[in-house]
Each structure stands twice: as structure tokens, then as C-alpha cells.
N, C-alpha and C positions, 0 to 999 in steps of 0.2 A: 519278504519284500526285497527288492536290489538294492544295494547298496552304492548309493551315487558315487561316481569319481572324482578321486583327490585333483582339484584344479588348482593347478600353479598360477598364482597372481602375480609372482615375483617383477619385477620390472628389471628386464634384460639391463645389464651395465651397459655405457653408449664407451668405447675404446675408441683411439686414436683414430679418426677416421684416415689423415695422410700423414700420419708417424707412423706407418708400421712400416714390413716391407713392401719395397719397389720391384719392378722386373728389373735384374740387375741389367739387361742389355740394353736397356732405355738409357744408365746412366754410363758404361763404359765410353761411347763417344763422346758424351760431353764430356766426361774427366778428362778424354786425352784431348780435346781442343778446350779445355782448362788449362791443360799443364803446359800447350805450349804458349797460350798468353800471358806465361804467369811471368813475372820477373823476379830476382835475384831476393829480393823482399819475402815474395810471396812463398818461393820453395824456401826460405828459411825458416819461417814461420810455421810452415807445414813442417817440417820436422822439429819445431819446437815443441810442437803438440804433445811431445811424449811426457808434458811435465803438467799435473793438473792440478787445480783449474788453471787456465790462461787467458789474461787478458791482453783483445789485440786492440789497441787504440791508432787511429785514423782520425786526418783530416777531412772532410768533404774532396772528395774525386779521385782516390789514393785507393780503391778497389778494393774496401771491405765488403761488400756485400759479393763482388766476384770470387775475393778469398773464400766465403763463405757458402757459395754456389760450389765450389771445387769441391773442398772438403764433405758435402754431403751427396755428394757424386762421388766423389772417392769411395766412402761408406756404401753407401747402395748401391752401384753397382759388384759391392766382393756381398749382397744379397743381406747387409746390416742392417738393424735398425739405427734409423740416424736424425733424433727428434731435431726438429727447426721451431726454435721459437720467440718472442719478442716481445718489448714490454708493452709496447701499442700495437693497437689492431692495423694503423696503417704499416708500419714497419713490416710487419707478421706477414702480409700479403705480397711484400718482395722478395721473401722466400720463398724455393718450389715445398711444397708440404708445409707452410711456419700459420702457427698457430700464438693464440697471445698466452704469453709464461704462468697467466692467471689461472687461463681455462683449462692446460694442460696441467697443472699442479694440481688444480682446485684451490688456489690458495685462499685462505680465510679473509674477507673485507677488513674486518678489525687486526689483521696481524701487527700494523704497527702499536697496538696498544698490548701486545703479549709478549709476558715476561721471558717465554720459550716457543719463541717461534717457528712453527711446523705446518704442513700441508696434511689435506684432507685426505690422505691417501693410505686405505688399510692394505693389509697383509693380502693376498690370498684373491683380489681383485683382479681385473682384467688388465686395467692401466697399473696398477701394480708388476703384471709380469712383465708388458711392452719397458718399462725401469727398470727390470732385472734382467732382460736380454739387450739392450739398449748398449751400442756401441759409443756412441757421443752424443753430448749434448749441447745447444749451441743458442747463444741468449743473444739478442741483437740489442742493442740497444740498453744496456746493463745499467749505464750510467744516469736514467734516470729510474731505476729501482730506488726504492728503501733499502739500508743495507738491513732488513728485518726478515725481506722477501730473498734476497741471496741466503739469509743463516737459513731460513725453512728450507729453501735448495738442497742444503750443504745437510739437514736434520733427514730428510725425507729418504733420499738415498743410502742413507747410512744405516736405514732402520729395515729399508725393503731389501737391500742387498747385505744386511746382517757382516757392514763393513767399518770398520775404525776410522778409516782413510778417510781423508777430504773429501766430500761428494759422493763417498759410499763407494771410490777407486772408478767413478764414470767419468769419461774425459770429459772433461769440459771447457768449453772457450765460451768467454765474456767479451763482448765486442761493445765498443761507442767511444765517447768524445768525450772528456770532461769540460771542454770548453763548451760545450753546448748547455742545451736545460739539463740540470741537476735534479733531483727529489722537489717535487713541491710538497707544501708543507703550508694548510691553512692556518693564515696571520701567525706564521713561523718569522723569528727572525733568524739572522745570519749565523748563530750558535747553532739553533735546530736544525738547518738548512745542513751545514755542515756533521751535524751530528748524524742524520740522517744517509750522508753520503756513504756508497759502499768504501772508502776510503779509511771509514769511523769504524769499520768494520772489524774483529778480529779474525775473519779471513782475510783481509787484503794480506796481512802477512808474508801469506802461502799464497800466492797469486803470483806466477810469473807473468811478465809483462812484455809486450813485443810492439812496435809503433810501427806503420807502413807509410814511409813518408813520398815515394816517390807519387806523381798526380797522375795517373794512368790516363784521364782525360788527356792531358797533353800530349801524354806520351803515344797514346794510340788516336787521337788524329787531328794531333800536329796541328791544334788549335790554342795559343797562347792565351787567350781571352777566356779559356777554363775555370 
């Protein structure tokens, strides 16, 4: 009698649908009309990047998100991968390719209750390797993480890129406000609140830090009332 064939069931892995690579000539132009709206702030900060992780903190209209439109135009177009990602889904969608920092980690729902907090992400995976060819990585709105979801960050990388280094040696820039919303924390008080902050963190440590204070709104059009 014939012998039926072996049918794969397996359910194809779902990979970074706009983390991977880009056509680099899609982002050369905007890099270079990046670099020439950039100010004095901005190209500093971009060659700060050499020190990882970094956090750039901004006020509202101070062109963090334009700093952060630069740098993965920079990346993508020299044909990098250059993940874009955020703590909320509105945030996520003002970046070109940004995804929420959840969905692209997989992070666990319950991580703040883990003693070692880590992502769902094994070895030998698809989104595994987009994290081992992965040129930077780029968190918007950091500041209202659990500092539980940055240590999984800082575990994840370390383990797929078989690295010591801080975030597994992938650049990373943390971007947000502390003056804004912080970690919420159901019927937390102002201890938990605070313990929760990436702040409470033992990576803030290693965190360089960079503020972008000039208000570009004003600056580019010359509207006081910004």
C-alpha cells in the first residue's frame, strides 16, 4: 500500500513584519534632510550614541521623535536593521516601522511579579536572528516602563547574542520625560510608584543620559505660543 506523506503542521513563526530591512534609497534622502534640520543638540546626541544604552530625555516640542526619525534613517538606509519601538501603541505609530516594545519582545504579562525577568524569546527563532543582526534599538517612551520590562530588555539580548555587555552590546537609546506619566501601579503607592521607575533600576547606572532642550517648534516656525 503507499505510504501517505509526512505533513508539516508546524505554524510558520510571524517575524518583524517592518523591523527588518528597508530599501536603503528610500531612507538616504530623508537622512540627509534629517541632518540638515538637525541642531547643535541633535548632532550631539547622535554621536553620543556610541555609549550604550542611552537615554535622551525631552521636553514636549524639543524633537524627540525627529531625533528619532533621523537615527533610523541613518540605520536604514547604510541597509541595517534598525527596530522602532514603544511603550504604547499610540506612541509606536509615530514611528516609521515602531511597533509596541510588548509585541516585539513578547514580553511576559506577569513580568512584574518575576524574580528574573526575561522575554519570550528562544535561541534559533526568526525574531531571534532580526536581534542578532539588529543594528539599534530604539524605546520611545521608556519612561513609563516597569523598570522589570527594561531588565528583560538588557536579559534577552544578552542571551541571543551570547554577550556580557549591557543589552547584549545592541545600541540602545531610551527616550521620554520623567516629568510625565511614570509606571502605573494598581493601588501602588508612592514607594511602589517610585520603585517601579526605571530609575530604581540597576541599569540606570550604565545609562548615559543626554536632554534636548532647545523647542524646535519655535525654533522652525517662529511661533512663540508653542
Amino acid at each position: 500500500m503507499p505510504v501517505p506523506e509526512e505533513i508539516d503542521l508546524a505554524v510558520p513563526e510571524v517575524t518583524l513584519p517592518k523591523g527588518l530591512r528597508y530599501e536603503p534609497d528610500n531612507f538616504k534622502k530623508e537622512f540627509s534632510i534629517g541632518s540638515l534640520r538637525a541642531n547643535c543638540l541633535h548632532c550631539a546626541a547622535y554621536k553620543f550614541l556610541g555609549e550604550t544604552p542611552a537615554m535622551c530625555c525631552s521636553n514636549g516640542g524639543c524633537g524627540k521623535t525627529f531625533f528619532i526619525e533621523t537615527i533610523l534613517a541613518s540605520q536604514r538606509a547604510k541597509g541595517s536593521i534598525a527596530i522602532a519601538t514603544a511603550s504604547t501603541g499610540l506612541a509606536a505609530t509615530l514611528l516609521p516601522g515602531g511597533r509596541t516594545l510588548h509585541s516585539t519582545f513578547k514580553v511576559p504579562l506577569n513580568i512584574i511579579n518575576t524574580e528574573t525577568p526575561s522575554c519570550s524569546i528562544k535561541k534559533g527563532t526568526a525574531l531571534s536572528r532580526v536581534l542578532q543582526d539588529a543594528s539599534v534599538l530604539i524605546v520611545d517612551e521608556a519612561t513609563l516602563l516597569h523598570r522589570k520590562v527594561i531588565e528583560a530588555i538588557d536579559t534577552t539580548p544578552k542571551d541571543i547574542r551570547s554577550s556580557s555587555e549591557v543589552m547584549g552590546g545592541l545600541l540602545t537609546l531610551l527616550c521620554g520625560d520623567f516629568r510625565q506619566i511614570l509606571p502605573v501601579i494598581r493601588q501602588g503607592t508612592r514607594a511602589n510608584i517610585v520603585d517601579a521607575c526605571l530609575k530604581s533600576s540597576s541599569l540606570w547606572r550604565l545609562v548615559q543620559q543626554y536632554r534636548l532642550t532647545t523647542n524646535m517648534r519655535v525654533a522652525l516656525q517662529a511661533d512663540e505660543r508653542a
